[in-house]
C-alpha positions in Angstrom: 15.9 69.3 -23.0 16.5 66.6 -25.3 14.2 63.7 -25.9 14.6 60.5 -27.6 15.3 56.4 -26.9 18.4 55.6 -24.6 20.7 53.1 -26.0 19.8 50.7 -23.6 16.4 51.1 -24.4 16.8 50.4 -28.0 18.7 47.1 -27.0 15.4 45.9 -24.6 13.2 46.8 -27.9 15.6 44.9 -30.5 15.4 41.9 -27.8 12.0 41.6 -27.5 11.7 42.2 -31.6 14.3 39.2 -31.8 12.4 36.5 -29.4 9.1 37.2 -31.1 10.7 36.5 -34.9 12.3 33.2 -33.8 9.3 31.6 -31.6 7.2 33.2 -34.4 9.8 31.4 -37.1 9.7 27.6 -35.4 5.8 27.8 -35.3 5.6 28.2 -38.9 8.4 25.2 -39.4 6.8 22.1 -40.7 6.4 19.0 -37.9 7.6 16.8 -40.5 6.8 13.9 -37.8 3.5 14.9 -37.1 2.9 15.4 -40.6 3.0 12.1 -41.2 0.7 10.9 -38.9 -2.1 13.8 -39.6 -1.7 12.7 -43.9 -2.1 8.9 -42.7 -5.1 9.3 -40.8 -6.5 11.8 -43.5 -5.7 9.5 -46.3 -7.8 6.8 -43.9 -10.9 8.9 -43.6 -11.0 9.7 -47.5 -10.1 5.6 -48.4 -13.6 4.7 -45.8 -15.6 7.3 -47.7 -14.5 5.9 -51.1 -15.2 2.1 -50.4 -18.7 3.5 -48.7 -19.5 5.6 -52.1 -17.9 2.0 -53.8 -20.6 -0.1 -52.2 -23.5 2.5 -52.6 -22.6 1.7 -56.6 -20.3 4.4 -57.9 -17.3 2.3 -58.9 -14.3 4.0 -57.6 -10.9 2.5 -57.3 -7.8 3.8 -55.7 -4.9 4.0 -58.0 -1.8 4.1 -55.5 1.9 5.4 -56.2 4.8 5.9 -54.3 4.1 9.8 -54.4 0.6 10.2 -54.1 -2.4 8.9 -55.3 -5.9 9.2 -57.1 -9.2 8.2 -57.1 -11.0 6.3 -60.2 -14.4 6.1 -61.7 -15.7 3.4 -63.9 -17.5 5.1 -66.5 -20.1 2.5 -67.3 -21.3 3.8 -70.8 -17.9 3.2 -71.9 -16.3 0.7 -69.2 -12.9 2.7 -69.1 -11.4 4.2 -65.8 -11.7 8.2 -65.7 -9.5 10.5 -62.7 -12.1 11.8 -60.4 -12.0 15.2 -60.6 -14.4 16.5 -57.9 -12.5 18.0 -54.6 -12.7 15.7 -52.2 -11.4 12.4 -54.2 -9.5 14.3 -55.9 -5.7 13.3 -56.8 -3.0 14.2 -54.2 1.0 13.9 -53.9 2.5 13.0 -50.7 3.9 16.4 -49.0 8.0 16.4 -49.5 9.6 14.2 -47.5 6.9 11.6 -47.5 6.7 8.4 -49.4 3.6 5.7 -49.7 4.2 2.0 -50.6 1.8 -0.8 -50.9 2.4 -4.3 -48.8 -0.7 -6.5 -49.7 -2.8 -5.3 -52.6 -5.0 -7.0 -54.6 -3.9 -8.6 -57.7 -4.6 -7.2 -61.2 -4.2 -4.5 -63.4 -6.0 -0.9 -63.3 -7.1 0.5 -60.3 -7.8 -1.7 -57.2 -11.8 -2.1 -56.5 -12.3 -1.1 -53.2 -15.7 -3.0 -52.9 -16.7 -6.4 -54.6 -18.4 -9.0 -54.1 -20.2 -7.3 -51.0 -16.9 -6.3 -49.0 -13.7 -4.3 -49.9 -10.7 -6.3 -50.6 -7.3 -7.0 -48.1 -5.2 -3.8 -48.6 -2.7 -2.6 -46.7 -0.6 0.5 -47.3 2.2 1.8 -45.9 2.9 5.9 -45.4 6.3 6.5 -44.5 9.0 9.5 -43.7 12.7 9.3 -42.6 11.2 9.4 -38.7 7.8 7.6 -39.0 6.1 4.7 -40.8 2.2 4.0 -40.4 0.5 1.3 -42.0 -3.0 1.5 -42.8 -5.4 -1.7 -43.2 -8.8 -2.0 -45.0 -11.1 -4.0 -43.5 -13.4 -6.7 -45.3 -16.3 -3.9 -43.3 -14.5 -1.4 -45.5 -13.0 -0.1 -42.1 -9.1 1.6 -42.1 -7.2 1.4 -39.4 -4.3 3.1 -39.0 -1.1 1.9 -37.0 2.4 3.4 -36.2 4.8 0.6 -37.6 8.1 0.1 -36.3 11.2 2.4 -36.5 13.3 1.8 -39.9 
């Protein structure tokens, strides 16, 4: 007697093999939509910590461009802006696809001071992809909130 896989059984196995790779496949694909809104609300969080560490005296300021953005720290011994360089303010590009612009920023040169003269300054940001657009406000409170603009 001779043993071994029927050819029908081969074809079940390669179908079941072929359903698992492609659900398996579009899990991993990027949800370029969603993406958007999860880096907007993250950029949020990070912006209220750095006007809160702002206020508490280290002078940070938020130096925004159209692909990313970093953090800034007055070095007071020396009065010259230095790139923060610890982890959590550190400097971050947009992820592909993604693009930041500024709508109402406060005037000057340098980094924009995210807390003087006992509240943080009127900013608003916009994070946009070809699908989404959110616009993020900082409060006088040093409070962001984060809104889905309209469709381009």
């Amino acid at each position: 007697m001779e043993r071994g896989f029927t050819l029908l059984e081969i074809l079940v196995v390669m179908v079941i093999i072929g359903v698992m790779t492609t659900t398996l496949t579009l899990s991993m694909a990027p949800d370029t939509p969603r993406r958007v809104q999860d880096e907007a609300y993250r950029f949020a969080r990070v912006l209220e910590q750095a006007v809160d560490a702002d206020e508490m005296g280290d002078t940070l300021g938020l130096d925004w461009q159209p692909d990313g953005y970093a953090f800034n720290r007055l070095d007071a011994s020396s009065g010259r802006w230095r790139t923060v360089n610890d982890e959590f303010f550190a400097a971050r590009r947009w992820p592909d696809g993604m693009r930041g612009q500024s709508v109402r920023v406060p005037q000057g040169k340098g980094p924009w001071l995210l807390w003087r003269d006992n509240q943080s300054p009127p900013l608003s940001l916009r994070l946009d992809s070809a699908s989404r657009r959110f616009d993020l406000m900082l409060s006088p409170l040093g409070r962001v909130t984060v809104k889905e603009a309209d469709a381009k």
